[in-house]
Phi, psi and omega in degrees: 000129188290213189269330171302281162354282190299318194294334190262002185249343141339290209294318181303321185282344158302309143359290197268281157023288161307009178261301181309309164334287159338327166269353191325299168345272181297009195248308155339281164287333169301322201276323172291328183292291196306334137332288183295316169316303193273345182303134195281353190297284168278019151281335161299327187269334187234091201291348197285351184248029166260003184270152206293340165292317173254356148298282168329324131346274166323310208298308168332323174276349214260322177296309163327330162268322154307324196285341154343291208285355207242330160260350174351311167314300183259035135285313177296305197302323169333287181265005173278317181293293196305307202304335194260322182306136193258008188214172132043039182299349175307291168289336152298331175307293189308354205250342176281314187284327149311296165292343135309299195277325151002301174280330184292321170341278189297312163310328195262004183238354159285282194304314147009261162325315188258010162080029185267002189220106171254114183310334181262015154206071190277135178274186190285172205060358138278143178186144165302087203271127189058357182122337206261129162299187184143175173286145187285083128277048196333239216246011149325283183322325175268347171269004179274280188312277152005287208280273199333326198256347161281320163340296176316302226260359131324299185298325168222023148305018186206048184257142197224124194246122208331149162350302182283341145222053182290009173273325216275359170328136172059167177340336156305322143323332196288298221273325164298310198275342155280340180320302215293340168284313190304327184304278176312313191289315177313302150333290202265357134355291185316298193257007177264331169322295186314285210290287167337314157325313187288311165253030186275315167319316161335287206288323171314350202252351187265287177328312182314330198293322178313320167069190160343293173338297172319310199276335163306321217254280179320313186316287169347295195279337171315320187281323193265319165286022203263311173312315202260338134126025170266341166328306189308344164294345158241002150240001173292254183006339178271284170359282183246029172229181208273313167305359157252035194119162175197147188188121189285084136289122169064037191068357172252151166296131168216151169222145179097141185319295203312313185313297176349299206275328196291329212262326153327292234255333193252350180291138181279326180242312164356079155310151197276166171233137207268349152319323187290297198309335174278025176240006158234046161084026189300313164263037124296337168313336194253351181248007159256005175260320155248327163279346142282010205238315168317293173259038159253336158301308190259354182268336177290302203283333197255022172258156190285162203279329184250021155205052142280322171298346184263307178320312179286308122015264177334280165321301194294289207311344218234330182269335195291316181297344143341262183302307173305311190231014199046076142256136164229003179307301197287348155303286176346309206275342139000291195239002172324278163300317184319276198249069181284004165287320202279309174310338190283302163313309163278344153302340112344292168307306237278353194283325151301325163299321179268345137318287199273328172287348196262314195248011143265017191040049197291102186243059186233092193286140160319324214275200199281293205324317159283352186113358179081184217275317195282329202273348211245319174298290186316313208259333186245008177240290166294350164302313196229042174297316176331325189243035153115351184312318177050050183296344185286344172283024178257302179270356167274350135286312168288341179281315196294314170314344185277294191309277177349294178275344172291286171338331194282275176316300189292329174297306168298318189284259239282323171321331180236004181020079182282110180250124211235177192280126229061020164228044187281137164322308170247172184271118179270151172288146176324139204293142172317306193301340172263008166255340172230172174315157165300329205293321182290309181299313189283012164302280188301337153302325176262330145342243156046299181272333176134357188084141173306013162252358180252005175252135192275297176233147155221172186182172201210158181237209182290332171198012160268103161299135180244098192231113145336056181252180190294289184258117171276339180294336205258060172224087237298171183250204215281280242290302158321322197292315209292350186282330188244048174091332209302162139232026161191170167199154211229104138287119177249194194309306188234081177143211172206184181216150184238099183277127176272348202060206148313030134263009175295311180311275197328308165307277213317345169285321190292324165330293171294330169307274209325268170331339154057068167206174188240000000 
């Protein structure tokens, strides 16, 4: 496979990740409402929320959000199969979900037997997956399964089998043939899983070692790797895996930061720990709440006097999903291409923001997954100072950070007359989408693309079209694009990506009407 290859198939498998991811949010803000409520801190101050009705709500919201977290694994196999099947995706999802629990099945009925597992006092790296004991292979195990069984089942959805068992014909084979993988795989899991444990736990224990540095060195690369759509490669593993930690809450085993945190948050005596937090975006709270909003501030006042109103317009559409939900893509990419100097800078700050969050213990994770950095400074920071939050180093940090990037941003665009948007030699027009129907804009989107014969596939991430075409020359360039909204675009190996903000779904749905393909 060249370089081209790999790089586009990173990205695509990043692509497919972010479908789980994605639901995390609202699965999130239920775990902060129900949580935050339910605190004996605040209940004390607001006493109506000890009566048993509404404590029984909450506790109900609070569980509605848990069942997210607590199934993520065959949520990835789930959605690695729909994303990857090229057919009969349907069947592949059940085949999927089958063939996660088989395996857990079959591992835990091995250990069982050589007496390395006892259900009723499972040890640490042990858990009750579905109802099934087994070894903890979080969400290794569904994207291990996930990937073997759209394998399975591309390769023999269509398959046609001698006379005698010929009912198992066709898709009907893909759920057999995974069972039947589950078998093999669920084995050598048993003995191969522990020593993987053993050194993921290793490595975990090294990072930890890093200290400020570390948190420096993640933030940074979290950043720097956001233009090529490979950021999701450094902090999922922290997420969900041994690499952000492991830690016995409440008599349970947990791994992974997110897991971690979640489980800190639903515990009545579990204090937060900033080893955890900072592997759950703790400093995006201070550079998406204040230093990018900063430098959108300084890209508005350094814009020409007669495209500041298309500029601020712009800039407000681009900080509120920021600041609310951690998207920050349709800011970034604002002066990304224009000024890549400037993209250079703010990677920097945010690799200092998870620094300074790190060494005030700032234990407020940031990421899409809590509701992004203002809801989770609200339901998981001032909600929960009792278990450690130290939320107040959040605006005793964040104002001198506001100055920092602004003075910073400002400093650069007019010193190197940078052109960042309202300051293009020519004016670019006004986004399409506010002069016509949507129904116009996704024409011209697809115009755009080369017309509906050069495009192969399309699809979207949180705030990128991600499109497949024949011919990349036949794909309008920045300049066009930025006419019809984009706020940025990107050739990659085999295609291009259109950054949309949170209207990326949405096109990539209309697209596809349009293109009459599901």
């Amino acid at each position: 496979m060249g370089k081209k290859q790999l790089f586009s198939s990173f990205q695509q498998l990043g692509k497919v990740l972010m479908t789980p991811v994605m639901i995390l949010p609202i699965a999130g803000i239920m775990m902060g409402i129900g949580s935050a409520f339910t605190s004996t801190a605040v209940q004390q101050a607001i006493p109506f929320l000890t009566n048993e009705v509404v404590v029984m709500i909450l506790k109900l919201i609070k569980d509605a959000g848990n069942v997210v977290f607590d199934n993520l694994p065959v949520i990835f196999a789930i959605s690695i199969a729909i994303g990857y099947a090229k057919k009969e995706k349907g069947i592949a999802a059940l085949s999927a979900f089958l063939g996660y629990l088989a395996f857990n099945k079959i591992m835990g009925s091995l250990l069982i037997s050589l007496g390395q597992l006892d259900p009723a006092n499972l040890l640490t790296g042990q858990k009750a997956i579905l109802g099934i004991p087994a070894l903890d292979t979080g969400v290794f195990g569904g994207i291990i399964m996930g990937f073997i069984v759209v394998w399975l089942h591309n390769r023999y959805y269509n398959i046609s089998l001698p006379p005698i068992f010929s009912i198992f014909n066709g898709t009907r084979f893909i759920p057999v043939v995974s069972i039947l993988s589950s078998i093999v795989m669920g084995v050598a899991a048993a003995f191969i899983w522990p020593s993987f444990q053993a050194v993921l736990i290793h490595l975990s224990d090294l990072i930890k070692g890093t200290g400020a540095a570390g948190s420096f060195i993640y933030g940074f690369t979290e950043r720097s790797l956001l233009p090529f759509g490979l950021h999701h490669f450094v902090y999922l593993p922290f997420f969900f895996t041994s690499l952000g930690g492991s830690m016995v809450i409440d008599g349970k085993t947990v791994e992974g930061a997110i897991n971690i945190y979640q489980a800190m948050l639903s515990s009545k005596d579990a204090l937060f720990n900033i080893d955890v937090t900072r592997f759950a975006m703790n400093g995006k709270v201070l550079f998406a709440m204040f230093g990018l909003p900063a430098a959108g501030l300084a890209i508005y006042h350094t814009a020409k006097p007669e495209n500041k109103k298309r500029v601020g317009t712009l800039m407000i559409a681009s900080i509120i999903p920021c600041i609310f939900m951690g998207i920050t893509e349709p800011i970034e990419f604002a002066f990304l291409f224009a000024a890549p100097l400037l993209f250079g800078i703010h990677a920097i700050f945010a690799g200092f923001a998870y620094m300074l969050a790190y060494i005030f213990e700032i234990n407020i994770p940031g990421s899409s997954a809590f509701g992004g950095p203002f809801i989770s400074f609200i339901f998981n920071g001032v909600l929960q100072g009792a278990k450690g939050s130290n939320f107040i180093w959040v605006p005793i940090l964040g104002i001198p950070y506001f100055v920092a990037y602004y003075f910073s941003f400002r400093f650069a665009i007019q010193k190197f007359n940078l052109k960042t948007p309202g300051r293009e030699e020519e004016t670019v027009e006004e986004a399409i989408g506010g002069q016509f129907s949507q129904n116009d804009l996704i024409y011209d989107i697809i115009e755009a693309l080369g017309g509906k014969d050069n495009i192969l596939n399309v699809d979207a991430c949180f705030t990128r079209l991600r499109v497949k075409v024949k011919d990349k020359t036949k794909v309008a360039d920045l300049t066009h694009w930025k006419k019809l909204g984009a706020n940025g675009f990107i050739m990659v190996s085999d295609g291009v990506q259109v950054i949309y903000g949170p209207k990326a779904d949405v096109y990539k749905t209309s697209i596809r009407e349009v293109l009459g393909v599901a």
